[in-house]
C-alpha positions as CSV (number, residue, x, y, z in Angstrom):
1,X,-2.1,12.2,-7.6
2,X,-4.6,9.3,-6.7
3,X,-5.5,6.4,-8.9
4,X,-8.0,4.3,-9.4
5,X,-6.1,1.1,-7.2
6,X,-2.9,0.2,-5.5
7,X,-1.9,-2.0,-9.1
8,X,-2.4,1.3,-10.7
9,X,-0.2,3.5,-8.5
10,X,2.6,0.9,-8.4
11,X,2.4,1.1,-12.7
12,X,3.1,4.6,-12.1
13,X,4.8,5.6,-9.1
14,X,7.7,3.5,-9.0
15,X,8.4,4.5,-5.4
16,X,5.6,3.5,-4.3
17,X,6.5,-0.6,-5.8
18,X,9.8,-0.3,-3.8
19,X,8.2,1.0,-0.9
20,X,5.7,-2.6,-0.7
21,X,8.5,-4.2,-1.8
22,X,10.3,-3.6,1.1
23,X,7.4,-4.2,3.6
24,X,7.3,-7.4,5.5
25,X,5.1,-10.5,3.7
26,X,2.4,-10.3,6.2
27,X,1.9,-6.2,6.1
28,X,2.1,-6.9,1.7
29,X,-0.3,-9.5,2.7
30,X,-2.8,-7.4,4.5
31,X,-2.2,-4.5,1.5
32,X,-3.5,-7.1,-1.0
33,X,-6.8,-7.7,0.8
34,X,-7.8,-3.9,-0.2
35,X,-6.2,-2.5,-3.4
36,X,-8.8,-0.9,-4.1
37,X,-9.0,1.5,-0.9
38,X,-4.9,2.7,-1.8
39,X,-5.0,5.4,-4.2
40,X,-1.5,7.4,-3.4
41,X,1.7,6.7,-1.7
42,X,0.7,8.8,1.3
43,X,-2.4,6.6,1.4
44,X,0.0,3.1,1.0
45,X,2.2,4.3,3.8
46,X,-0.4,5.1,6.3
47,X,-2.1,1.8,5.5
48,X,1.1,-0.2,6.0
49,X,1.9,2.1,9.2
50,X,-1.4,0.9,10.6
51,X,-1.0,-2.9,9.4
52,X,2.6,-2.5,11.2
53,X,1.3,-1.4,14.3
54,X,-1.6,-3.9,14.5
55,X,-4.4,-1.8,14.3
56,X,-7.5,-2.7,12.8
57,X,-7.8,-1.5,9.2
């Protein structure tokens, strides 16, 4: 299911909260610039994939 924002997912998919939680600061960091473009946990695990291997997002 997608949601409106990355706030919105973690209020409902509590996976999805321990999943960033367990990120590095820098790659929660880089999440946080663009909420708005995370609408799943598919979506929040790609992004942080990408963040991880330091390509452009």
């Amino acid at each position: 299911m997608d949601y409106r924002d990355m706030y919105a997912l973690f209020r409902r998919e509590p996976e999805a909260k321990r999943f960033f939680d367990g990120l590095p600061a820098h790659v929660q960091d880089q999440l946080r610039i663009r909420p708005n473009g995370i609408k799943n946990l598919e979506g929040l695990k790609n992004y942080a994939r990408s963040v991880l291997r330091g390509e452009p997002v």
